[in-house]
N, C-alpha and C positions, 0 to 999 in steps of 0.2 A: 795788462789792460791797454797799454798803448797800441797794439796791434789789434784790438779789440776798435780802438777810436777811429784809429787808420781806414779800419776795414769799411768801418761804419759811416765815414765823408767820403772814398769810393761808392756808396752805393746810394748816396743823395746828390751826388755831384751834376747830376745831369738832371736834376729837378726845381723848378722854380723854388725861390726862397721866402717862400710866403708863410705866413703864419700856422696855417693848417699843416704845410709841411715839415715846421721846423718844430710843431710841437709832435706831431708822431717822431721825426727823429729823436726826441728825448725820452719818448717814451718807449721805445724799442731800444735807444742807452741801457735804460736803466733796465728793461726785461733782461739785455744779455748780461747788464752787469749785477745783478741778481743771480743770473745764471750760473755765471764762474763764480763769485761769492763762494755760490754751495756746493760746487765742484772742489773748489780748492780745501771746505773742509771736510769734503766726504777724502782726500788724501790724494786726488788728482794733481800729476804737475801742471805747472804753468801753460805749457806746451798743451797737454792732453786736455785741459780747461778749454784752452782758449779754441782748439781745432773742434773740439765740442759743439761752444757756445758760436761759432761762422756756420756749422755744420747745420745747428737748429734755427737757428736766426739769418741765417745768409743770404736767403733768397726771397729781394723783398717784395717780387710780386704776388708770393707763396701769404703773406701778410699782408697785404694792402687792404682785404675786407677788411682784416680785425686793425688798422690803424687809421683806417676811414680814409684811405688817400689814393683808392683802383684808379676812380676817376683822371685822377692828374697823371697818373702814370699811363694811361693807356694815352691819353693827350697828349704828352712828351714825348710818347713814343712812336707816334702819328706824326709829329711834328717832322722828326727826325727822319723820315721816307722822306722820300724826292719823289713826289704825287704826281702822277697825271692828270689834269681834268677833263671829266667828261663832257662836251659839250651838248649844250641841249638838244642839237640834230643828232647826234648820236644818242643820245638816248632814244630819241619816239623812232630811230631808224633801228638799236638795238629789239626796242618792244614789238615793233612790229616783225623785224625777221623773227624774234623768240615765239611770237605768235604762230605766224607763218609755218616755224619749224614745228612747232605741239601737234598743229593739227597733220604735218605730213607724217610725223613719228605714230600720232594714235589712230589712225588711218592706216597707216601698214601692220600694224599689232592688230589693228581689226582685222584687215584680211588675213594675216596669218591665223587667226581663230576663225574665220568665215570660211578659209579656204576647203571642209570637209565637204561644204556647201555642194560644192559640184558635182562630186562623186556618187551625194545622196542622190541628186534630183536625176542628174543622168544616167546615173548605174541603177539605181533604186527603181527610181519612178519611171525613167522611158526608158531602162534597161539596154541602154550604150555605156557600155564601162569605157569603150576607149576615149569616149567626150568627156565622160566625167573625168579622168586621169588628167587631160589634156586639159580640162578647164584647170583642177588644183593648180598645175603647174605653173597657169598663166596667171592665177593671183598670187603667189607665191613671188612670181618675176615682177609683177606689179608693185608687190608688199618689197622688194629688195628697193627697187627705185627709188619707192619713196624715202628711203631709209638713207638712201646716200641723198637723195637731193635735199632732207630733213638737215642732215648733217653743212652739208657747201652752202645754206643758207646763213650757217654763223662761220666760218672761214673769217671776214673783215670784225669777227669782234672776240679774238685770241686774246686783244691783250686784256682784257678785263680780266682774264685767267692768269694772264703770266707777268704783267706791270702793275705795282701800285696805283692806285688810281681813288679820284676824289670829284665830288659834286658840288657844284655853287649851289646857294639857296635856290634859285630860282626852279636849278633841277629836282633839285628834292622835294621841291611843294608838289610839282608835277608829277611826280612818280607816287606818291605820296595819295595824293587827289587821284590819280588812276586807277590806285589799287583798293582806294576807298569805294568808287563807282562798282569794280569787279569785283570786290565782297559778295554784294547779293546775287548776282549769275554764277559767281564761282559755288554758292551753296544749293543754287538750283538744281545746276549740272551736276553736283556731283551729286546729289539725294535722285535724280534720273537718270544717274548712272549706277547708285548700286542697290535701286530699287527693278532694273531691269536685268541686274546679276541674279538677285533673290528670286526673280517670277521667271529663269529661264525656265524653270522645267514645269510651268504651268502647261503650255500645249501640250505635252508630251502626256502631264497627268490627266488632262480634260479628256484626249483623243484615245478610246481605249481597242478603236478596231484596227486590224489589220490590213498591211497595204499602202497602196499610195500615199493616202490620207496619214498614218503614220509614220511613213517617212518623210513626210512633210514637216510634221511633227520635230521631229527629230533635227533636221534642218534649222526651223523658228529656236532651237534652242541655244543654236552657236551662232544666228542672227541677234539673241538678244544678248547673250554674252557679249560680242563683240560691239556691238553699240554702245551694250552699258560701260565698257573700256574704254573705248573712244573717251567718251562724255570724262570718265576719271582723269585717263592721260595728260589729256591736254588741258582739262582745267586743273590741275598741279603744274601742268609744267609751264601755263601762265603765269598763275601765282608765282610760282618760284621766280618767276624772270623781274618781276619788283621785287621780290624779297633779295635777289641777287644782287643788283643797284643800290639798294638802301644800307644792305653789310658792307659796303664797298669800303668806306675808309674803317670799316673792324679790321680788315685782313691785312696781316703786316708779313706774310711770308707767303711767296711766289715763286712759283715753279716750273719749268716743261709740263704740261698736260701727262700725266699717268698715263700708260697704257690702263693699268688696272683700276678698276673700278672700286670708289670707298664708299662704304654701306653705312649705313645711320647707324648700327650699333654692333658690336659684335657677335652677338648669335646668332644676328642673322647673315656675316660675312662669311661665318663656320656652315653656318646650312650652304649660303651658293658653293662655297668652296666643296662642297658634295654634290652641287647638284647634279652635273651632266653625267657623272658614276654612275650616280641613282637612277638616273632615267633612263643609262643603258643598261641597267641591270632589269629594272621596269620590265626594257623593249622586246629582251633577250628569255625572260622566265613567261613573259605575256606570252610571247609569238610561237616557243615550245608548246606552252601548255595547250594552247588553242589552235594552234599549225595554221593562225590565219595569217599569211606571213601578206600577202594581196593586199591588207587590212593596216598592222600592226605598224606599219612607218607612220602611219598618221603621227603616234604618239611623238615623234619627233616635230615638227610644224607645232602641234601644240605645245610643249615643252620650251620652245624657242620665243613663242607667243608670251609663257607664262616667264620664262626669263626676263624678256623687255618690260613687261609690266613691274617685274621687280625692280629693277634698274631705275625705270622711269620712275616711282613713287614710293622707294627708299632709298635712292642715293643720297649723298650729301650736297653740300653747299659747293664743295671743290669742281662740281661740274656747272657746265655752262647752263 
């Protein structure tokens, strides 16, 4: 039992000695010393009791619900970081670059879905395939730019990623109050963004004749896809940008930025971890079976489209 006591003032040692804490350590005493009790008369040694009874009892943040004491633990251990504060020009200069970057990120995920656009109206409708080719290409070069300038827009706010870091009240009213105001736009945007996913194939169904007119059609349908992305994109990756501020002093482990990207849950890490296979297997039984090989690259531009989508509005919190 003495190494049982031992073990048990190691693992309150670093917590205030307040009443609340000092009555859950007695009563986690007596849970382990209950514990070995019935160990030692079910014929367990001493040894085997006791490696037991640390085994099931040992890790007290695994316990803190049921002893009522998360609270102060997670405070002790905030305490114990070497914090940065943020200051409150860094904040409204973080929100606004976070802005900034949403819209150039949902704006090149647009054009990468828009970008069939060209092909229809110039190859289709005025029957120049070479302009139509030539225009894909330049929204394609458009959609990359924005993508890197999306990106060097948060370059000066890495450490938020990779330093502990912490908020004076005054920042957290304000981030607080901002994101209270972007509530109601953020639920507009996004009911007119995937209210304009749902009616893309409305033109396509109203217009039933052949021609022009139908490849126009056809067109309005990856015009309103890609709108209705936009409107999503960037109002998550607003949102997220107070909700990233505000978890600021939760996070107590820091890192180099991942190359790889972490997914909100894991079926859906398992699905990306398939995806690009899949889409070249897609690319590869499409383009046989129909020998429209002229055609059949598209499926990649969209594909790349539908990945950033993913990325943008189920990554996790570990990204900026």
């Amino acid at each position: 039992m003495e190494t049982i006591k031992n073990y048990l003032e190691a693992m309150f040692r670093n917590l205030p000695q307040t009443e609340k804490v000092l009555r859950a350590k007695s009563e986690l005493f007596q849970m382990m010393e209950d514990k070995y009790t019935e160990l030692i008369r079910e014929g367990k040694t001493e040894n085997e009791a006791v490696g037991t009874v640390i085994s099931e009892f040992g890790n007290l943040e695994d316990l803190a619900d049921d002893l009522g004491i998360k609270d102060i633990i997670v405070t002790s251990r905030n305490e114990q970081i070497n914090r940065r504060k943020v200051t409150f020009d860094e904040i409204k200069k973080y929100l606004e670059a976070k802005r900034i970057s949403a819209y150039m990120n949902a704006t090149a995920i647009m054009l990468c879905i828009c970008c069939p656009v060209g092909p229809i109206f110039f190859g289709d409708v005025l029957k120049n395939d070479t302009f139509g080719v030539i225009c894909l290409f330049l929204i394609l070069a458009v959609a990359i730019m924005f993508f890197i300038m999306a990106s060097s827009r948060l370059e000066d706010f890495k450490f938020l990623q990779q330093e502990a870091c912490t908020l004076d009240a005054i920042g957290k009213d304000y981030i607080i109050n901002a994101k209270r105001e972007y509530t109601s736009s953020y639920s507009v945007r996004l009911s007119i963004g995937v209210l304009l996913c749902v009616l893309c194939v409305l033109p396509s169904s109203i217009v039933h004749s052949t021609g022009p007119l139908e490849d126009l059609a056809d067109a309005l349908l990856f015009i309103f896809v890609g709108a209705g992305v936009f409107l999503i994109v960037s109002s998550n990756k607003i949102k997220h940008s107070y909700e990233k501020l505000l978890n600021l002093e939760k996070e107590t482990v820091f890192k180099e930025k991942d190359m790889e990207t972490q997914y909100s849950n894991k079926k859906l890490k398992a699905i990306m971890s398939a995806y690009w296979p899949t889409v070249t297997c897609i690319y590869l039984c499409v383009s046989f079976i129909t020998a429209e090989w002229a055609y059949t690259w598209l499926i990649w531009p969209i594909a790349a489209a539908l990945s950033a989508i993913l990325k943008a509005v189920f990554t996790t919190s570990e990204e900026q």
